[in-house]
FIKOLZA-1660 file (N, C-alpha, C; in steps of 0.1 Angstrom, whole numbers, plus 5000, padded with zeros to 4 digits):
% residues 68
   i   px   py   pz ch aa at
   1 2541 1697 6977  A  X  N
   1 2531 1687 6981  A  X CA
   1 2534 1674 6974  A  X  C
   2 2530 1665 6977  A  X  N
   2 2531 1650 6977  A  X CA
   2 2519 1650 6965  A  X  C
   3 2522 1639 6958  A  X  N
   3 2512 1632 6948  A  X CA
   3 2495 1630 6958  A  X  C
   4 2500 1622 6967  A  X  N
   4 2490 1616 6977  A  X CA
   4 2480 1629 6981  A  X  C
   5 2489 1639 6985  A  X  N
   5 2483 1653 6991  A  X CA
   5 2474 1662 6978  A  X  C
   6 2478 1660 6969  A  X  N
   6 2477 1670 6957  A  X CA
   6 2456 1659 6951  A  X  C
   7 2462 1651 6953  A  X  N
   7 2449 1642 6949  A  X CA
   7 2439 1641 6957  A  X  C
   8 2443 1644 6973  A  X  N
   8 2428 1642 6987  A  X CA
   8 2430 1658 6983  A  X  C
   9 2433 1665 6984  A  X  N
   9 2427 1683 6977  A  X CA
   9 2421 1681 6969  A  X  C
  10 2422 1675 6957  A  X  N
  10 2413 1677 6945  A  X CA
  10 2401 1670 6949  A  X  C
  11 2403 1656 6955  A  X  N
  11 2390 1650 6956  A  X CA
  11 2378 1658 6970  A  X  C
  12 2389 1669 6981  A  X  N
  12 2378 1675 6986  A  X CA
  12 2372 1688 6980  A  X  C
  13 2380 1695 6965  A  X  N
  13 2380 1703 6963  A  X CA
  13 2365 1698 6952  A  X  C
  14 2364 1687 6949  A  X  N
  14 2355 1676 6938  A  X CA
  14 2343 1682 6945  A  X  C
  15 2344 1677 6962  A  X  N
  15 2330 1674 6967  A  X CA
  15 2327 1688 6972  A  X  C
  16 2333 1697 6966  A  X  N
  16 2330 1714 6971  A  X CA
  16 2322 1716 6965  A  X  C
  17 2328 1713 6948  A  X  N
  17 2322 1723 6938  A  X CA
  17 2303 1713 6938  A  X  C
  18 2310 1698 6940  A  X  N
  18 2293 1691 6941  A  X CA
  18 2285 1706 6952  A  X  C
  19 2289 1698 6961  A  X  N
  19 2282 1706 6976  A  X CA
  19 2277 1720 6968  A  X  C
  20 2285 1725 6966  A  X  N
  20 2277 1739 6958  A  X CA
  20 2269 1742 6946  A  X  C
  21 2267 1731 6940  A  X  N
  21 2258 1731 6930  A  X CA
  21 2250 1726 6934  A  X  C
  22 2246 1721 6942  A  X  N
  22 2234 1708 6949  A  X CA
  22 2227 1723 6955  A  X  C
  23 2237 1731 6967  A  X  N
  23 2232 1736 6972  A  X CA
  23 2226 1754 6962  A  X  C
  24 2228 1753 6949  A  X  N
  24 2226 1764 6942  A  X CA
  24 2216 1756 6936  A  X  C
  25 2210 1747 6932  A  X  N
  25 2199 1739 6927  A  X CA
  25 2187 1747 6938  A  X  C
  26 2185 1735 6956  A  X  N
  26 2182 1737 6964  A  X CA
  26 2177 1751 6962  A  X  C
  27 2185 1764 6960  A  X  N
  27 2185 1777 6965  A  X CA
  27 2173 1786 6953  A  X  C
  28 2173 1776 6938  A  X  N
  28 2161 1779 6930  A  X CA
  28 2152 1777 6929  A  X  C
  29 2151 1763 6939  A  X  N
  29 2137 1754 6942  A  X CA
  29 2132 1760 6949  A  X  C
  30 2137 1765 6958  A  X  N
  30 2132 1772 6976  A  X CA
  30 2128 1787 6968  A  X  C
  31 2136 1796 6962  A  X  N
  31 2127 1809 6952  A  X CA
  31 2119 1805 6944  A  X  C
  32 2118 1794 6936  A  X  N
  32 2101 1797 6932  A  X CA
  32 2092 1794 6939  A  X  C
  33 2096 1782 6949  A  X  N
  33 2087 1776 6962  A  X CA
  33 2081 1790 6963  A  X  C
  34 2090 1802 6969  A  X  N
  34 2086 1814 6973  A  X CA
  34 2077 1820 6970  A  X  C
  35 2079 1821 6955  A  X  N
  35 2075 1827 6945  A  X CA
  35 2059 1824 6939  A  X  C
  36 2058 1812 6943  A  X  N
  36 2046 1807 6940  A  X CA
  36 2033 1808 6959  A  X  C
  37 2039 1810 6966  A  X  N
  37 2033 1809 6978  A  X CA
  37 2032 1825 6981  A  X  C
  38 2041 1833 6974  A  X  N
  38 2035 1850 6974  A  X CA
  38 2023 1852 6967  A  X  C
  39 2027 1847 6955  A  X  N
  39 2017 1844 6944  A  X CA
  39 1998 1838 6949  A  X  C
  40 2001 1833 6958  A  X  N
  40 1993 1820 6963  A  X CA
  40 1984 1833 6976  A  X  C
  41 1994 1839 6978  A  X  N
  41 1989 1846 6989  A  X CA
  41 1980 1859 6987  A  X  C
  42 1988 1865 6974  A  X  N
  42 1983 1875 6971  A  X CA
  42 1967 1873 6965  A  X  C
  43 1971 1862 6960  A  X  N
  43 1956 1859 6954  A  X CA
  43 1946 1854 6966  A  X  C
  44 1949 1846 6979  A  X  N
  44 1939 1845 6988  A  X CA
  44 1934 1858 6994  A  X  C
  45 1943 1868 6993  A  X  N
  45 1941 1884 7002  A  X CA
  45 1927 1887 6989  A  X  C
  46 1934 1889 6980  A  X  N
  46 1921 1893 6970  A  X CA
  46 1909 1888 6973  A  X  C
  47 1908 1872 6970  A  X  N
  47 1893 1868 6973  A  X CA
  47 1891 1872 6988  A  X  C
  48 1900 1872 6998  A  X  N
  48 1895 1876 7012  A  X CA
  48 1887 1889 7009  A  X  C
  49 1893 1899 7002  A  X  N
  49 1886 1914 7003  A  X CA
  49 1873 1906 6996  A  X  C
  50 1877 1905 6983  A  X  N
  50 1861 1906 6979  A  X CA
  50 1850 1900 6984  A  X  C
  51 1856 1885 6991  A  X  N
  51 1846 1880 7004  A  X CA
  51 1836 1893 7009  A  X  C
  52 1852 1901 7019  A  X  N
  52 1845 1909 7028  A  X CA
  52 1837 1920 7020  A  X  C
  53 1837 1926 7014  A  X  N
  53 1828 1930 7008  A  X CA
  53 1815 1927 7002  A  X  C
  54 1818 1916 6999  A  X  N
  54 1805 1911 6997  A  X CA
  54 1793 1912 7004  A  X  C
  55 1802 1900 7020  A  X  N
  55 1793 1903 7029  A  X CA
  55 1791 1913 7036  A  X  C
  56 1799 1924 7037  A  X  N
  56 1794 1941 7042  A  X CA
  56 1782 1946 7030  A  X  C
  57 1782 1942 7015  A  X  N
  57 1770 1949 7011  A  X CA
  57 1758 1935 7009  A  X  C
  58 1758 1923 7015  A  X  N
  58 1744 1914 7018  A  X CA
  58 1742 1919 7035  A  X  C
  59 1751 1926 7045  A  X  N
  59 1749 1927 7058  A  X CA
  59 1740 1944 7057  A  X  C
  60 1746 1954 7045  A  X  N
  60 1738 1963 7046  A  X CA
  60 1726 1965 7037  A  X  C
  61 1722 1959 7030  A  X  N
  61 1711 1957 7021  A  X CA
  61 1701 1944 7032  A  X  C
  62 1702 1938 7043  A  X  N
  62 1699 1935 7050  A  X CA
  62 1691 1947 7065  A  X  C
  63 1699 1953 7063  A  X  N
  63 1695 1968 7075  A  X CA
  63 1687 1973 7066  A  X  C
  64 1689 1979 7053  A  X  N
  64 1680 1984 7049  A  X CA
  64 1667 1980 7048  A  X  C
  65 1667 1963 7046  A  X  N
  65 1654 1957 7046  A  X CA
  65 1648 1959 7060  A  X  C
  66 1653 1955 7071  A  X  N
  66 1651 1958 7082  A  X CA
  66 1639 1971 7084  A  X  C
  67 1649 1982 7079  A  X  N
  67 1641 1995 7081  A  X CA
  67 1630 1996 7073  A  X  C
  68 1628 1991 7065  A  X  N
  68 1615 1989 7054  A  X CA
  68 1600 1988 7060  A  X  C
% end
């Protein structure tokens, strides 16, 4: 290979190793993204239950009144 050739290799082999670490940055941002919006979710399921619960024991302590 030629000087000229040996040098546009290296400078595309340059913009590889960039391209791959940009894109292995990118790939830690997007898992905790993840990671935080599981997190985010599990915790809205929780207060959903306890919501519904809630309101199933003010909807049955309501019947009971009823029948009073």
């Amino acid at each position: 290979m030629e000087d000229v050739d040996l040098q546009a290799l290296a400078a595309k082999l340059e913009l590889l190793i960039q391209r791959v670490e940009q894109l292995k940055t990118h790939n830690r941002l997007l898992l905790a993204s993840e990671k935080a919006w599981r997190e985010e979710r599990s915790q809205l399921i929780e207060k959903n239950e306890m919501a519904r619960h809630k309101v199933e024991s003010m909807i049955s302590r309501l019947k009971a009144l009823e029948q009073d």
